[in-house]
N, C-alpha and C positions, 0 to 999 in steps of 0.2 A: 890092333886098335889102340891106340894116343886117348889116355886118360887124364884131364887135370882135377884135379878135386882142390879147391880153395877153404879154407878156414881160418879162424880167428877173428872174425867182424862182431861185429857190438854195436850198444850204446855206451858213447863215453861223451863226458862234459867237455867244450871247449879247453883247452890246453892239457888235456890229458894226452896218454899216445896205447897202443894200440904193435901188435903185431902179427900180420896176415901170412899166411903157410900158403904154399902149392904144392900138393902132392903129385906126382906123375908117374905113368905107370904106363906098360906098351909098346918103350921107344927106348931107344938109350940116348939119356937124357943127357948125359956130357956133351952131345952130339946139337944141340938144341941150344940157339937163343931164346933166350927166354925174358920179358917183357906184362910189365903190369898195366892194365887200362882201367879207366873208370865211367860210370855217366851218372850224371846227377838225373832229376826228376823232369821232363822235357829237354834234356841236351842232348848232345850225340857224347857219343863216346869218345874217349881221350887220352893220350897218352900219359902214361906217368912216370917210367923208369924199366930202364931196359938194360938185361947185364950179359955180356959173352959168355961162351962155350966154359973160359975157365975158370969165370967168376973175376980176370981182372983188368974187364973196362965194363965200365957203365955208364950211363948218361940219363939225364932228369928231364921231365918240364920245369919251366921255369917258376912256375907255383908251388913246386914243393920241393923243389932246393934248398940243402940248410934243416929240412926239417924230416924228410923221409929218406931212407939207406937202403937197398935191394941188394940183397946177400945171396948164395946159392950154397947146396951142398952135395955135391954131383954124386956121395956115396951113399946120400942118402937119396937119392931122387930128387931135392925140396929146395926150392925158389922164396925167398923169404920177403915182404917189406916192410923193416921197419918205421913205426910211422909216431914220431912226436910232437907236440907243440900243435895239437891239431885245433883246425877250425871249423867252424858251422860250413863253410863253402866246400871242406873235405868231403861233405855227405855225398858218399854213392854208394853204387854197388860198383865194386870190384874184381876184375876178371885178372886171371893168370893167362897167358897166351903162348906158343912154344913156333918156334920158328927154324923149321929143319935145317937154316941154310942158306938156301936160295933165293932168298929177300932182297930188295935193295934198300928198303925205308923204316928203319925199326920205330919211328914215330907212326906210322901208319896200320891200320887196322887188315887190309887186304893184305901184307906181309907177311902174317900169322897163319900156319895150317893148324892148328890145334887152339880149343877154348874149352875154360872151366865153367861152369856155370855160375860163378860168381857170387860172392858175398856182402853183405850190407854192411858198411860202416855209417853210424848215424853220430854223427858230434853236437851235443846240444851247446846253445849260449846261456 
């Protein structure tokens, strides 16, 4: 059984930043892309940033380009985002999501065999 557990969410002021953890447990995680989503308060959910097996490719939405970094540390289990410069539109809740492999679309949600149950970042103005 594939465990993510997410941490580090808060309230932080507009241009503050923020760094969210994924722990993973179950699987061998080097093995795993792994991929951050978000949804704000009536939206669907959404991609944010997704990094490979080794930790060296990754790729953004185009909304948080420039200001959020998706790191890994495969000895440690732990998927990491760091998040600066934020803004009130950053508000969601935040899932960690793990992708054995066999995906074709790492912007897409159906991709993902594994979810964290996700944490709240709230950014006041």
């Amino acid at each position: 059984q594939v465990q993510l557990v997410e941490s580090g969410g808060g309230l932080v002021q507009a241009g503050g930043s923020l760094r969210l953890s994924c722990a993973a447990s179950g699987g061998v995680f080097s093995r795993f892309v792994m991929g951050w989503f978000r949804q704000g308060p009536g939206k669907e959910r959404e991609f944010v940033a997704v990094i490979g097996r080794s930790g060296d490719t990754t790729f953004y939405a185009d909304s948080v380009k420039g200001r959020f970094t998706i790191s890994r540390d495969n000895a440690q289990n732990t998927v990491y985002l760091q998040m600066i410069s934020l803004k009130p539109e950053d508000t969601a809740v935040y899932y960690c999501a793990a992708d054995r492999g066999l995906g074709t679309n790492y912007a897409r949600t159906y991709t993902y065999d594994y979810w964290g149950q996700g944490t709240q970042v709230t950014v006041s103005s």
